[in-house]
N, C-alpha and C positions, 0 to 999 in steps of 0.2 A: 305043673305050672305052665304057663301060656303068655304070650307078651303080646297078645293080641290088644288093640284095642278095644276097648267095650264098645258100645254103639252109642253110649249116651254121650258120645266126644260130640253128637251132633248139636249141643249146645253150646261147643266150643266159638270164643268171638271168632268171623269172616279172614282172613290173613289174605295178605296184597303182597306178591312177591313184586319187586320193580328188577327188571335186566335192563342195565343200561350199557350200549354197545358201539364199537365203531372199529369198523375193520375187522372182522373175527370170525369171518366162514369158516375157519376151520375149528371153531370149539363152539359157537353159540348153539346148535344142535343140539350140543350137551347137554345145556344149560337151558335150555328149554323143555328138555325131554325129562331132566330132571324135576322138575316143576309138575310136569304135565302126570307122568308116568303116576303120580299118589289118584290111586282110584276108588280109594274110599275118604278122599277129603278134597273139596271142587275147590282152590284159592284161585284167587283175580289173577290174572297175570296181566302186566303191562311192560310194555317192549319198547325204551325209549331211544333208538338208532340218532348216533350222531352225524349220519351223512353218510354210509358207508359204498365204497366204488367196488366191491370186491367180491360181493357174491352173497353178502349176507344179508342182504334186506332180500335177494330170493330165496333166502333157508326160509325167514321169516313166514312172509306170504306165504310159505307151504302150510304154516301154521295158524294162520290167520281167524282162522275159523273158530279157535281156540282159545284166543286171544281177546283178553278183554279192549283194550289198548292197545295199539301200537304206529309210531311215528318215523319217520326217515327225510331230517334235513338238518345241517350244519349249526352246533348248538349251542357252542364256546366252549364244553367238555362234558367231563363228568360230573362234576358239583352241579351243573346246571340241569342237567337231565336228572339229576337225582330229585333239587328241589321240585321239578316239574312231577315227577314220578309221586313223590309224598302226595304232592297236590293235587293228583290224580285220583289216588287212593282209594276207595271204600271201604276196604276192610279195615278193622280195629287194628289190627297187627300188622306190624309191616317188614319185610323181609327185602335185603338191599343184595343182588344178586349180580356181579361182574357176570360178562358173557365169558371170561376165561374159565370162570368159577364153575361151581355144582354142589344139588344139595347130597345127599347121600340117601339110598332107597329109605322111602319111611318117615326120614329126617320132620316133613311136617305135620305128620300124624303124631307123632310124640310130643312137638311144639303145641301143637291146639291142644291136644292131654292137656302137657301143664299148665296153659292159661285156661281151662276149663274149671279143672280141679282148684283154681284162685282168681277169682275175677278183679280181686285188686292189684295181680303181677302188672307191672308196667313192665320189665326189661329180665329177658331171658335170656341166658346168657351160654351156649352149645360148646359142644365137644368141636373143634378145629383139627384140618391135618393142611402138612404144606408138603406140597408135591413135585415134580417137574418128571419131563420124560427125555428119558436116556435112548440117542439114537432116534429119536423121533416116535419110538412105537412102544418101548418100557417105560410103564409105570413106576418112577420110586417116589420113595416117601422120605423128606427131609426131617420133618418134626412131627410130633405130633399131641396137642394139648387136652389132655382129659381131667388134669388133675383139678379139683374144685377151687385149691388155693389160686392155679393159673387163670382161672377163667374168673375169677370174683371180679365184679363188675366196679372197679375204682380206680382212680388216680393210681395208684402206684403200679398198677398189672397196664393199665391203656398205656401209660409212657415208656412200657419197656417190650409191650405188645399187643396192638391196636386191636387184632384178631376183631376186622368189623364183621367179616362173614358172617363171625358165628354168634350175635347178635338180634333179637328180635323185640322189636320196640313198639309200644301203643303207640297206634299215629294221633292221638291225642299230643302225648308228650313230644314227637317230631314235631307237632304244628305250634306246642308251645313254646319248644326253644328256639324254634325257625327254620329246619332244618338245615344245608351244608352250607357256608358261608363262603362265595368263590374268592374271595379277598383273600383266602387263606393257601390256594391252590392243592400245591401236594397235599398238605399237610388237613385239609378241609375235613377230612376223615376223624382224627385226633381232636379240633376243634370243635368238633360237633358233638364228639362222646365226652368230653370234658363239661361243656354246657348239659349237658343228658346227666349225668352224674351230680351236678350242682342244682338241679332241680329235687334230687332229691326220692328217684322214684323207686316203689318196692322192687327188688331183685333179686333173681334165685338163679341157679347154677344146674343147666344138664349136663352131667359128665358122661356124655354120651357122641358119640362121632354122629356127626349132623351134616358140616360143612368139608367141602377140601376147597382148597386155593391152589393153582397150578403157578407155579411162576414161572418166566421164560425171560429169553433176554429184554424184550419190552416190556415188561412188568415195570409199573410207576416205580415200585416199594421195593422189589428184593429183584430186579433187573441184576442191579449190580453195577449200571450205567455211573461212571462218578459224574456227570453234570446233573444227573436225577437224583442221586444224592445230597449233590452239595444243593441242590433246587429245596431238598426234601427239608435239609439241615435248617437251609434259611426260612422254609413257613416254621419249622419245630421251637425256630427261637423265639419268632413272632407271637405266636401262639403261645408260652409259656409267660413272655414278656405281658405281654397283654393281659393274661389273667392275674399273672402274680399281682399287676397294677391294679386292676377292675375286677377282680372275685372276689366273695366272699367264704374263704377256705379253708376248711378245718387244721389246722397247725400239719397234722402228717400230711395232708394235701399241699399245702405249701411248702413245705420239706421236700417234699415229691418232687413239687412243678420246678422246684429251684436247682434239687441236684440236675433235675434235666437239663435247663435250660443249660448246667454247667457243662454238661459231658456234649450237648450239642453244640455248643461254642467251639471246645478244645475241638470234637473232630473239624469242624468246617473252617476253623483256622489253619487247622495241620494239612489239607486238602488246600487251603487256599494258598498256603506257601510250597505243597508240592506241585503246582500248577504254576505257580509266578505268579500271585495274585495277593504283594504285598500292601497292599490301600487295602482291601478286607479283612486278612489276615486282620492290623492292627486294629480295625474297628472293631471288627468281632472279639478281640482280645480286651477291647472296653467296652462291651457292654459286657463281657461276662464279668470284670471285675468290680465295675458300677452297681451290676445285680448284690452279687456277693463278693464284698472284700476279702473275702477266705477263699477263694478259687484257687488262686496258685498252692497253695497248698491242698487241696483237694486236688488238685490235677497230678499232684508227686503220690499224691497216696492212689489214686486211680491206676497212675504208670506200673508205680511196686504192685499190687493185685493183680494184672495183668501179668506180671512177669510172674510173680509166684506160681499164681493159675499155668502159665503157659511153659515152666521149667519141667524138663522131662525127667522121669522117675531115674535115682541112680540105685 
């Protein structure tokens, strides 16, 4: 046996990786190379720099040549270079690539496989791993998500793990539900795959490692920063609020969106009174009870499952 691709992958739709980056000379290399390095499959790359002082708009230009796109000035963030990046586009598929990030050898020869082999795939959905380095120079691996149930592409897995990396979407479908929405900031990732799911589109699962995410202390998501947290908590409540009001949602989906908004409340409350920040605390304690009148009780059943979880063996 052989896990070669065939050659007939050359029927496979165009794929449009987007790197959007700002300050990351020391990984966008990576992230570029990773992209580049597939030489039996040519995808767009486009390089959307948000202004960067540091050295990485000259990694870039090394690259230049190779590059289908690429831009370098002050942009208002990521949501914005991303919606720029869709709009860019050419290719059918499109692949949304942090410069901290990287694809894994291969990773988009197997992607164009399986949109080849189904030309109605809208959302494919990869093997993820979450990394960081120990000492600056070891590679470890935090988690790691192959299994088909983790990566099904719905409401209940995006609210408990966003996993955008490993992701790969017809930009049809990015242009039809509008891609990231900066009103939502952190959280623009989650609002976007929420809208992507409520559309509706065919989805399939490679449980296969494709993506890694490196985190580090400035990581939006898994930094660890608590004012990026509690930044995080508040678009998660927004974004939950809003759809539960404005979507139209299949009963588990709203089940879904509701426990969330609840267990997003309890943390950013409990966060906002360990900071002194009782005027939120209370708000946020009413709107999670205005959502659901059964919250407080969900929050004692939340607590005991934790604790049970967290009692050590005697």
């Amino acid at each position: 046996m052989t896990d070669r691709l065939p050659a007939a992958h050359d029927v496979a739709p165009p794929l449009s990786v987007v790197v959007f980056v700002k300050n990351a000379a020391a990984t966008i290399e990576r992230a570029l190379t990773s992209v580049l390095e597939h030489q039996s499959l040519s995808a767009e790359l486009l390089v959307l720099d948000g202004g960067s002082a540091d050295g990485t708009v000259g990694i870039i230009r090394g690259y230049q040549q190779r590059i289908a796109f690429w831009r370098s000035f002050p942009d208002g963030g990521p949501e914005f270079a991303i919606r720029e990046g869709i709009e860019r586009a050419s290719g059918e598929v499109i692949c949304l690539l942090p410069a901290d990030d990287w694809l894994e050898p291969g990773a988009l020869d197997h992607v164009a496989r399986e949109f080849a082999d189904d030309p109605e795939l809208d959302v494919l959905s990869c093997g993820v791993r979450i990394v960081h380095y120990e000492g600056g120079e070891n590679l470890a691996v935090d988690a790691e998500f192959l299994d088909p149930k983790d990566l099904e592409f719905s409401v209940y897995n995006i609210v408990r793990r966003v996993l955008s990396g490993g992701r790969f979407i017809r930009r049809r479908i990015c242009r039809q539900v509008g891609g990231y929405n900066p009103d939502y900031s952190m959280s623009n990732d989650l609002e976007f795959f929420i809208r992507v799911i409520l559309a509706r589109p065919k989805a399939k699962v490679l449980p296969r490692l494709v993506y890694t995410y490196c985190r580090h202390p400035a990581s939006r998501t898994l930094g660890g920063d608590p004012d990026m947290v509690m930044a995080m908590m508040r678009g998660n409540i927004r974004v939950a609020a809003h759809h539960l009001a404005c979507s139209s949602l299949l009963p588990d989906e709203r089940r879904e969106l509701r426990g969330f908004h609840g267990r997003c409340c309890a943390r950013l409350a409990w966060m906002s009174l360990a900071r002194r920040k009782p005027v939120e605390a209370v708000t946020v304690l009413y709107q999670a009870v205005r959502e659901n009148c059964m919250w407080p009780i969900q929050v004692v059943y939340w607590l005991v499952q934790y604790a049970l979880r967290s009692k050590p063996l005697m």
